[in-house]
N, CA, C and O atoms as a GROMACS GRO file, in nm:
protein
  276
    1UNK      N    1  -1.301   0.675   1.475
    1UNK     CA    2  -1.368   0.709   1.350
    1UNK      C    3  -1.393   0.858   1.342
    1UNK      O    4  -1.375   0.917   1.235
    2UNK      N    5  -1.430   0.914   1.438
    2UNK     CA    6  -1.432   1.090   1.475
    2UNK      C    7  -1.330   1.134   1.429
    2UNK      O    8  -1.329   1.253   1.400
    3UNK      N    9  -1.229   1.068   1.411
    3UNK     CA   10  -1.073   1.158   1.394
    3UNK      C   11  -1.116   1.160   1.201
    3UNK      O   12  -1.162   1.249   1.129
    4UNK      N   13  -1.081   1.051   1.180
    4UNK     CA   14  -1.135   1.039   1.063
    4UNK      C   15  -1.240   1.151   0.956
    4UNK      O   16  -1.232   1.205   0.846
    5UNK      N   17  -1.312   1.143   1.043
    5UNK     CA   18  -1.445   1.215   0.956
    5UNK      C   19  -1.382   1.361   0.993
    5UNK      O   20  -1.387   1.448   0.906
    6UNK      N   21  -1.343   1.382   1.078
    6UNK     CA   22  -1.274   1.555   1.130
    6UNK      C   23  -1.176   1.581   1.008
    6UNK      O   24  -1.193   1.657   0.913
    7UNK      N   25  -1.064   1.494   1.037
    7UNK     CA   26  -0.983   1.494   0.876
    7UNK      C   27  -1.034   1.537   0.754
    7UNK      O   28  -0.991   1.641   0.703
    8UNK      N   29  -1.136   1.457   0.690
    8UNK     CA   30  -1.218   1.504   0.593
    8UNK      C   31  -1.290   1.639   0.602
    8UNK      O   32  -1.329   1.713   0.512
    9UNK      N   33  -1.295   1.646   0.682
    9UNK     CA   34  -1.399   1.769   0.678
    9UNK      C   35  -1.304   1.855   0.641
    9UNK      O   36  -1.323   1.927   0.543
   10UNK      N   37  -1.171   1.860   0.725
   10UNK     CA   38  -1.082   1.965   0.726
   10UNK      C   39  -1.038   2.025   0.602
   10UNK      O   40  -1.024   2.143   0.570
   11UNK      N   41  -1.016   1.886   0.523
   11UNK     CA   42  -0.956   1.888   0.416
   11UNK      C   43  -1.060   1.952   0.272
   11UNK      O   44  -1.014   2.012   0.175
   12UNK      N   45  -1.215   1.915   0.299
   12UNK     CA   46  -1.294   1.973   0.251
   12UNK      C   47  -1.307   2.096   0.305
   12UNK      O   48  -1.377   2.153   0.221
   13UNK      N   49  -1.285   2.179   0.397
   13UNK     CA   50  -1.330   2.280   0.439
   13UNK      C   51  -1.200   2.389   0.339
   13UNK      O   52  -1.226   2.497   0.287
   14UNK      N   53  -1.075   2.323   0.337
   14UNK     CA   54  -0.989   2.355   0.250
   14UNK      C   55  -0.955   2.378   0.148
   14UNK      O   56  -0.885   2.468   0.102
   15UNK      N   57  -1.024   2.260   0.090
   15UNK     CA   58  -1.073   2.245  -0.062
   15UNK      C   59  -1.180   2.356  -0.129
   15UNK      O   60  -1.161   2.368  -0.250
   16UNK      N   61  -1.271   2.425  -0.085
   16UNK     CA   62  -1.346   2.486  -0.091
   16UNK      C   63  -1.359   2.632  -0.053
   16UNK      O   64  -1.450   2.711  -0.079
   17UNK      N   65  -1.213   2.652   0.035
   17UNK     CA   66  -1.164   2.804   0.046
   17UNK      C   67  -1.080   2.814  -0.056
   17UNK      O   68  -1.035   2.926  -0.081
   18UNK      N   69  -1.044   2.710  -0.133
   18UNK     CA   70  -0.964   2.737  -0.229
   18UNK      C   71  -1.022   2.778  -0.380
   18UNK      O   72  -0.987   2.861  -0.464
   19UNK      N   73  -1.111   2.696  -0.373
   19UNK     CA   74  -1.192   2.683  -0.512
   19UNK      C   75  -1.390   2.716  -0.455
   19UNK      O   76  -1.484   2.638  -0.467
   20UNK      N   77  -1.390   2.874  -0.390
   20UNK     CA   78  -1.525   2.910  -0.392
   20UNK      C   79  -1.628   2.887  -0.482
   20UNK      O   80  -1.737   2.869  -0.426
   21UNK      N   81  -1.629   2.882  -0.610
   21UNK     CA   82  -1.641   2.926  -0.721
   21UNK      C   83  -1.733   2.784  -0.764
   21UNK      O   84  -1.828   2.778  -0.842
   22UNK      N   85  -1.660   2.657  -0.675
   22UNK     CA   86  -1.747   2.541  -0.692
   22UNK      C   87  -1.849   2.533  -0.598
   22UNK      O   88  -1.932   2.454  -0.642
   23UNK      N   89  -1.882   2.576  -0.492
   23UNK     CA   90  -1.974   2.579  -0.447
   23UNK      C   91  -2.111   2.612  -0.491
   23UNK      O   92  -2.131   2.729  -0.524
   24UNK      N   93  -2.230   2.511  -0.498
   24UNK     CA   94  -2.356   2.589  -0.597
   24UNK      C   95  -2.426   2.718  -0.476
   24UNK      O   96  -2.412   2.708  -0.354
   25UNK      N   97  -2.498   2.827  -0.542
   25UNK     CA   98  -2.562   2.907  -0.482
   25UNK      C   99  -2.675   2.838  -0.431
   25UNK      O  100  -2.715   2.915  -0.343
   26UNK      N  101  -2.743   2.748  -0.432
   26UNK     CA  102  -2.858   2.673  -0.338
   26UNK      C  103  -2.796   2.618  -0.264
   26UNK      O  104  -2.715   2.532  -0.297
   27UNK      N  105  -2.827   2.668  -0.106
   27UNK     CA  106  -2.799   2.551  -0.010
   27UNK      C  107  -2.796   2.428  -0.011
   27UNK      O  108  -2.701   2.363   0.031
   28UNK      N  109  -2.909   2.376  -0.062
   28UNK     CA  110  -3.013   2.242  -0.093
   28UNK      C  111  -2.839   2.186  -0.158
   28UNK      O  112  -2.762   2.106  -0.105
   29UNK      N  113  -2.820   2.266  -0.291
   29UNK     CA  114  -2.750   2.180  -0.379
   29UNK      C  115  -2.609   2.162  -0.276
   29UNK      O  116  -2.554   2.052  -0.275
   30UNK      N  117  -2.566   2.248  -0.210
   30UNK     CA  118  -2.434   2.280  -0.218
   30UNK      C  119  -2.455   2.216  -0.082
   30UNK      O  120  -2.348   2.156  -0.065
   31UNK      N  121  -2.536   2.193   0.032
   31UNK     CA  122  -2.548   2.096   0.149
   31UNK      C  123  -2.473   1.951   0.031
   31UNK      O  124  -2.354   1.919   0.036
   32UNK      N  125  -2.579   1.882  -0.068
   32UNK     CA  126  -2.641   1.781  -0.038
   32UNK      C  127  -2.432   1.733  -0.160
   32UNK      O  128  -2.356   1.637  -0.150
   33UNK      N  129  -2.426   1.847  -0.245
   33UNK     CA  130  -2.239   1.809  -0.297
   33UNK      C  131  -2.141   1.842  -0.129
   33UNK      O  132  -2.020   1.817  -0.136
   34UNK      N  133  -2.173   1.874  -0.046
   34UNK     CA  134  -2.118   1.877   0.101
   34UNK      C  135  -2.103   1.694   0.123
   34UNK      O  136  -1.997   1.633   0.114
   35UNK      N  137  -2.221   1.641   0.148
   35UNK     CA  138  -2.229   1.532   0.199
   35UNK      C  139  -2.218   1.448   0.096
   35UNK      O  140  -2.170   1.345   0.142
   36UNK      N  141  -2.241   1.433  -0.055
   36UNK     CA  142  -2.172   1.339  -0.109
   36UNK      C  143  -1.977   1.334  -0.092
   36UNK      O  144  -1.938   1.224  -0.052
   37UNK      N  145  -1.860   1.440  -0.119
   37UNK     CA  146  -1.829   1.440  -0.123
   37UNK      C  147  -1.745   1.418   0.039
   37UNK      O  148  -1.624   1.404   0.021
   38UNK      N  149  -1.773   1.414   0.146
   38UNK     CA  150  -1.779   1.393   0.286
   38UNK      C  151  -1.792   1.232   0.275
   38UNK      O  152  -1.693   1.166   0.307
   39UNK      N  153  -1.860   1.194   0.251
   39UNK     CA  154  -1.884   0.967   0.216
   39UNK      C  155  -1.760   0.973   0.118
   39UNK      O  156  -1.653   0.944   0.172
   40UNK      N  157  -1.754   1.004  -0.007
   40UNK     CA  158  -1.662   0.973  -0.078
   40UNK      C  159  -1.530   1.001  -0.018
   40UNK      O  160  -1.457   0.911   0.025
   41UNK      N  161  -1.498   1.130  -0.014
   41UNK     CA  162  -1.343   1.100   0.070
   41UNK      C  163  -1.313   1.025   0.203
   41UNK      O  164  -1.204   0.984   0.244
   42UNK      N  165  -1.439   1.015   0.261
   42UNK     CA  166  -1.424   0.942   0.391
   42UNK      C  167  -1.383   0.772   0.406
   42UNK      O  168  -1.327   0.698   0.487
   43UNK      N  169  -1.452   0.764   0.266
   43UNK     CA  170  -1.466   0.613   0.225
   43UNK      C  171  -1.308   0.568   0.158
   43UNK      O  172  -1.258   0.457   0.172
   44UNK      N  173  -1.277   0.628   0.119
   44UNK     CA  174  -1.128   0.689   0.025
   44UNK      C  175  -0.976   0.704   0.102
   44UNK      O  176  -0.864   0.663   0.070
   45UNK      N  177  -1.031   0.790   0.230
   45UNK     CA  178  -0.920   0.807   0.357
   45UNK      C  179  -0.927   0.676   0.414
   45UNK      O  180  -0.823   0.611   0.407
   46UNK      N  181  -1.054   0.610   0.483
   46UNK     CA  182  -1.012   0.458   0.549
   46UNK      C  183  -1.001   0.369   0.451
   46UNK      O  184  -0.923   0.283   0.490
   47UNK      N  185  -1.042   0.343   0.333
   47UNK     CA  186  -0.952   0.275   0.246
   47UNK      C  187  -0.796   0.288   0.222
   47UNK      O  188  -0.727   0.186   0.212
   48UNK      N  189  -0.739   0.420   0.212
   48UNK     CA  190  -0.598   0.394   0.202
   48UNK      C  191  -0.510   0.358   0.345
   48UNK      O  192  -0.400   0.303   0.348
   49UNK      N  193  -0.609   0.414   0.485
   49UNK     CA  194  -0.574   0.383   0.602
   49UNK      C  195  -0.545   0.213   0.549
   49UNK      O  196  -0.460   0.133   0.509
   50UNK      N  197  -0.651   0.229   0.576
   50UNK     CA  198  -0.672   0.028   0.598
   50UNK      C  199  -0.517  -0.021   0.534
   50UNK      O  200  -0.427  -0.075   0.599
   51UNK      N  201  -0.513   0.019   0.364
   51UNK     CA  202  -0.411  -0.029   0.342
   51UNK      C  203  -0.253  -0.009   0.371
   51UNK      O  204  -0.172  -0.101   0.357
   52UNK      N  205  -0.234   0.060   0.394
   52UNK     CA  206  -0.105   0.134   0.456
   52UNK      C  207  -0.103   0.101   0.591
   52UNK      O  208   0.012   0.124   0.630
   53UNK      N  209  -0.195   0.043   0.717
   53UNK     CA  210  -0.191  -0.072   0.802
   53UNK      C  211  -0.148  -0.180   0.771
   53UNK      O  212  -0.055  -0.226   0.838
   54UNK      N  213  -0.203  -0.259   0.657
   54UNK     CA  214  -0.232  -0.380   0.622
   54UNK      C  215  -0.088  -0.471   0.576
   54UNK      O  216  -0.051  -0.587   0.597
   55UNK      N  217  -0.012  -0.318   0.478
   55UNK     CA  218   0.140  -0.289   0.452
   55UNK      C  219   0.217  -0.323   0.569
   55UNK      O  220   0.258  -0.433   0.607
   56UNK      N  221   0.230  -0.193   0.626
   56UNK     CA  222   0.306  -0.207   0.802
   56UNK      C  223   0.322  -0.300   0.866
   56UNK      O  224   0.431  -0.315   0.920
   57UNK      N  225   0.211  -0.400   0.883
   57UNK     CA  226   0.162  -0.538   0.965
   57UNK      C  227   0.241  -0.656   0.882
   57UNK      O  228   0.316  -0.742   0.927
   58UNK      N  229   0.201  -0.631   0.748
   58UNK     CA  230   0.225  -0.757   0.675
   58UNK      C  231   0.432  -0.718   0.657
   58UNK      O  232   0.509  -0.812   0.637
   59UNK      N  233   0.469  -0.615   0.667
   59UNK     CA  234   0.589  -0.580   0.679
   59UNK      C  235   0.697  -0.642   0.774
   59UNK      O  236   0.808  -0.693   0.767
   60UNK      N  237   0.584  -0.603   0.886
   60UNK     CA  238   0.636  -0.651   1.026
   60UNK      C  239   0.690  -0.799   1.060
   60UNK      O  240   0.789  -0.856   1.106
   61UNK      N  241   0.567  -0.824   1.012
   61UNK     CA  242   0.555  -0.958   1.071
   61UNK      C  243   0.649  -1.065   0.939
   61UNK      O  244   0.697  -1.174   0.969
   62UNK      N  245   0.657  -1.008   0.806
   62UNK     CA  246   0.742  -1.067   0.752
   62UNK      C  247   0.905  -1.088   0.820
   62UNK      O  248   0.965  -1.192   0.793
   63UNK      N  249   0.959  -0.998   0.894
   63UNK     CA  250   1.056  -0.980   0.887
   63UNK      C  251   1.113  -1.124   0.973
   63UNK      O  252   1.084  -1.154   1.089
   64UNK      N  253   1.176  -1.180   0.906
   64UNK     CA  254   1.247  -1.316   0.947
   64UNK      C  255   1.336  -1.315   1.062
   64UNK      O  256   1.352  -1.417   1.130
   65UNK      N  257   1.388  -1.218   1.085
   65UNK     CA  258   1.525  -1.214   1.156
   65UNK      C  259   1.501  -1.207   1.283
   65UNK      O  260   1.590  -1.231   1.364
   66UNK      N  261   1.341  -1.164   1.330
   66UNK     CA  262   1.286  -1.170   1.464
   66UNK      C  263   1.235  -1.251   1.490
   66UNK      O  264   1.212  -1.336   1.404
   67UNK      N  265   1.195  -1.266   1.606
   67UNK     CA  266   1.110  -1.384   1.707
   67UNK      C  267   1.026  -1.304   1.757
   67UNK      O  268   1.055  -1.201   1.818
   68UNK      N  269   0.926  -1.342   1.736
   68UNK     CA  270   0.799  -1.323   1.792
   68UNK      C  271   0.737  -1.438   1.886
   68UNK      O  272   0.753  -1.557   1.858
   69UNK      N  273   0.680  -1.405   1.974
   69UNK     CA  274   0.605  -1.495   2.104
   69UNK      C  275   0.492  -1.456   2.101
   69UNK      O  276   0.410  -1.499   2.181
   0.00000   0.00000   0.00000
């Protein structure tokens, strides 16, 4: 899950050298749009994880032509 939340961050830390300009001048504000947006993409990244597993697996295991034990 660490890898995860590192990802996000990264990607926010990215997002925000790009576009300074959104950052608010109060800490307070610009902490507390830090950590909403940190849950939201986080929540967003293991959601599409999950599914793009869920794909792969259900891929796999469709495939007829193998034997599985």
């Amino acid at each position: 899950m660490a890898d995860k939340e590192m990802l996000v961050v990264e990607y926010l830390k990215i997002y925000f050298q790009a576009h300074p300009e959104k950052v608010p001048e109060d800490t307070d504000q610009a902490f507390s749009l830090f950590q909403k947006l940190h849950k939201k993409y986080k929540v967003k990244f293991i959601a599409d994880f999950k599914e793009k597993s869920e794909k792969f697996v259900d891929k796999y295991m469709d495939d007829k032509k193998d034997i599985y034990y």
